[in-house]
N, C-alpha and C positions, 0 to 999 in steps of 0.2 A: 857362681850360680851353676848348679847342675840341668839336665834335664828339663826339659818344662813338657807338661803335657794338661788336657782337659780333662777335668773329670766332671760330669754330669750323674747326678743321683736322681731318678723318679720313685715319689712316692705318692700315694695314695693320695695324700692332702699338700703335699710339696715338692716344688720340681727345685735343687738345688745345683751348683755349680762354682768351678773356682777354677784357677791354673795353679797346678802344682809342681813342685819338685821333686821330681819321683827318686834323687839321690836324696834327699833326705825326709819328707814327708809335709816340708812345709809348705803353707798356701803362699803363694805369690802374687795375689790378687786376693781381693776381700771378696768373701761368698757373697755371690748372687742368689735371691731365692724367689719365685715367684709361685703363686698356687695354683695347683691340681688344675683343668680345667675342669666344672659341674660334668660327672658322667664319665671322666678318664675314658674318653673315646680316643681310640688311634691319633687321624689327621688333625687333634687340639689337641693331643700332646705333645706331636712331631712341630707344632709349630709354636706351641710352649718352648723346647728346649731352644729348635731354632733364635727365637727372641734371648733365651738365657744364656747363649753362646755369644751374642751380639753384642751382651753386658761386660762378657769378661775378656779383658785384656789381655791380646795375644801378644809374646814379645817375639815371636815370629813368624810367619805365614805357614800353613800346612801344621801346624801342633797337632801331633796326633790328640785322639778324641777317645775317651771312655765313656760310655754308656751302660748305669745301671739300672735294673727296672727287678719288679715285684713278682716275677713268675719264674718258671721251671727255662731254661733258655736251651736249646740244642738246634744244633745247625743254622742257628740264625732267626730262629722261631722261639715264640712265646707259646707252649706247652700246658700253660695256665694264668691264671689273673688273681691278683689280690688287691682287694680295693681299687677295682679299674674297672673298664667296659669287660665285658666277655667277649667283644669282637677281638680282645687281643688273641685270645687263647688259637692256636694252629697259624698264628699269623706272621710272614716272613718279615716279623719286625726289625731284622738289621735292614734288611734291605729299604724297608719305608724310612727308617731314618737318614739312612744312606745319601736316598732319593732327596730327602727333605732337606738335608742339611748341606750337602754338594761336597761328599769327601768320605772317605770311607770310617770307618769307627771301629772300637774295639768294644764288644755290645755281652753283654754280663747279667746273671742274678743277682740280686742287691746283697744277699746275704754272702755271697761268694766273694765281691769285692771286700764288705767288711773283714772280713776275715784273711784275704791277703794282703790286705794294709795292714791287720795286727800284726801279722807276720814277719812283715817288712821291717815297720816304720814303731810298732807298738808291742805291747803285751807279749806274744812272741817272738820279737826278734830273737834271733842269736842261739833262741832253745832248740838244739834237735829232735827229734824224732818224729811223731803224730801228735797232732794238737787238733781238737775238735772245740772248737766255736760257734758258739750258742748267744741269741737274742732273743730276749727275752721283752714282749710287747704284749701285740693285741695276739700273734701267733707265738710261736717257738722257731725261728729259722736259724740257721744252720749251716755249717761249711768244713770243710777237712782238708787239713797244710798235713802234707808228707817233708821233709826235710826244705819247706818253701815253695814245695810245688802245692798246687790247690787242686784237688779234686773236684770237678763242677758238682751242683746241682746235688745234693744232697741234703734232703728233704725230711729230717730225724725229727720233726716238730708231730710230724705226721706217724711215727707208731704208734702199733695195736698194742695197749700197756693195762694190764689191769684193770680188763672188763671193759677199757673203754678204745672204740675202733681208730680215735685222732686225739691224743695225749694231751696235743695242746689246747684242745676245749676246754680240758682240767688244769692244767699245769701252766700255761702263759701268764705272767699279768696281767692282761684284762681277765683272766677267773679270777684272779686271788680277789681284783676291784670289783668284779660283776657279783661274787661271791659275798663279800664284806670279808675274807680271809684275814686272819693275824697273822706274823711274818711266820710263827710256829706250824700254823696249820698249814701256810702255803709251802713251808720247807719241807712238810713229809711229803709233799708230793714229788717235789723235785728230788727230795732224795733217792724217791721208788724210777725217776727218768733219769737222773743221774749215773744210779748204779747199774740199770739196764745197757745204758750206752759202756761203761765199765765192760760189765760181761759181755757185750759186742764187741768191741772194738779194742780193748785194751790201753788207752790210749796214753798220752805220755804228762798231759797237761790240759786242762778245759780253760778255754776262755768266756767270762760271761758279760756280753756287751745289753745293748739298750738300756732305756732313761732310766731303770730300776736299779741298773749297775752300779748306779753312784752310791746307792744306797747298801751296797755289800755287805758291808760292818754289822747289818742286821739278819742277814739269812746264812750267810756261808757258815757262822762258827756250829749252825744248827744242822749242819751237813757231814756225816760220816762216810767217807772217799777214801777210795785209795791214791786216786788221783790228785794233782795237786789243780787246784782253781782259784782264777783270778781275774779281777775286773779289768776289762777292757780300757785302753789307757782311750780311746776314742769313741765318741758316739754320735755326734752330730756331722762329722766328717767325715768317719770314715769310709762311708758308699763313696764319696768323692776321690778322696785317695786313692784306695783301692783299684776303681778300675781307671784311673787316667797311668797308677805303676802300670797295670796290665796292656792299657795303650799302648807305653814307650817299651815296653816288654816285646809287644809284639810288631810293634814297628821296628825296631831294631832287628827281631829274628829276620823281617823282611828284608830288610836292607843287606843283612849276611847273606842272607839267599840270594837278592841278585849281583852282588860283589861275585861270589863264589860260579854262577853264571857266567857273568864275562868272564870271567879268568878261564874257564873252559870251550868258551865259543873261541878266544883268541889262540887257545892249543891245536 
């Protein structure tokens, strides 16, 4: 057995959770899930996960903790909300979990986590270079692996494409559903965000996750790329995996840091 860490995923309608193995990607424990609470207020969701951590079996004391949630996350703050209260937005969310939960955590955008679990554990392992990862839902969200590292918070659901100022109003699956879309019509859209990101970014590989993904075999042959793209080997897990890797990720860096501390206070 490698590794064990927590991963926690908050969404809109589900708070999920499991204990992983961050050397190889497996659950170690059977997912807990409990729902949303009415209103995604702060203090009912911190005490949401609270309860979902209670569920899952720790095979040690202190298991480092991930936490993923639905917004823009920088310095510990929620920057924005999706499907949640708007109290979240400017609000020093690691810290209230922190408080809530009595440990520190390693606290994430949901699409960020998904996306370094592909990395890791799925879809992109093992591929070098730039890989941009895309889910496709009610929005378009989004994340960017450099050679395995992840650039946070990149938010490509949201460009100005084609007359229209937020892309994924047009382009997510809930348009293609809200629209009555055929997989044709919904593909020229994506082909016009596809190749945009293309002429942005260059990139070396597209992963494409959410519940639509399973479905691939129907829109990608309708996609003209330079890029090669591919469905996401995870979708229900991967907020979980994701950032309970970036827990033991970062618990680890700590742990180096103070090894490398004493060994300098004793010189």
């Amino acid at each position: 057995m490698g590794t064990a860490a927590i991963g926690i995923d908050i969404g809109g309608t589900g708070i999920k959770g499991a204990l992983v193995d961050v050397d190889t990607g497996g659950l170690l424990s059977e997912r807990i899930k409990m729902p949303t609470p009415k209103g995604g207020r702060p203090n009912d969701i911190v005490q949401t996960v609270l309860e979902v951590i209670g569920k899952v079996p720790q095979l040690r004391e202190g298991a480092p903790v991930g936490v993923c949630f639905p917004a823009v996350v920088q310095h510990g703050r929620t920057m924005s909300a999706a499907n949640v209260s708007d109290e979240w937005i400017g609000l020093e969310a690691e810290k209230l979990f922190e408080e809530g939960i009595g440990r520190d955590i390693t606290f994430v955008n949901d699409a960020d986590a998904a996306g370094y679990a592909e990395s890791q554990f799925g879809a992109g392992k093992g591929r070098p270079g730039f890989t941009i990862l895309t889910t496709l839902g009610t929005g378009i969200g989004s994340a960017l692996i450099y050679e395995g590292l992840l650039v946070p918070n990149a938010e490509l659901g949201h460009l100005a494409l084609d007359g229209h100022e937020d892309y994924e109003k047009v382009a997510s699956y809930a348009a293609m559903e809200r629209e009555g879309l055929s997989w044709k019509q919904w593909a020229k859209r994506l082909q016009k965000y596809y190749a945009h990101l293309e002429m942005l970014f260059s990139p070396d590989l597209f992963i494409v996750g959410g519940g639509v993904s399973k479905h691939y075999q129907e829109f990608f042959p309708l996609l003209d790329l330079k890029t090669e793209i591919v469905p996401a080997a995870f979708r229900n897990n991967a907020g979980i995996l994701g950032c309970a890797a970036l827990a033991a990720h970062a618990a680890g860096t700590r742990r180096r840091r103070e090894a490398e501390h004493a060994v300098e206070a004793t010189n």
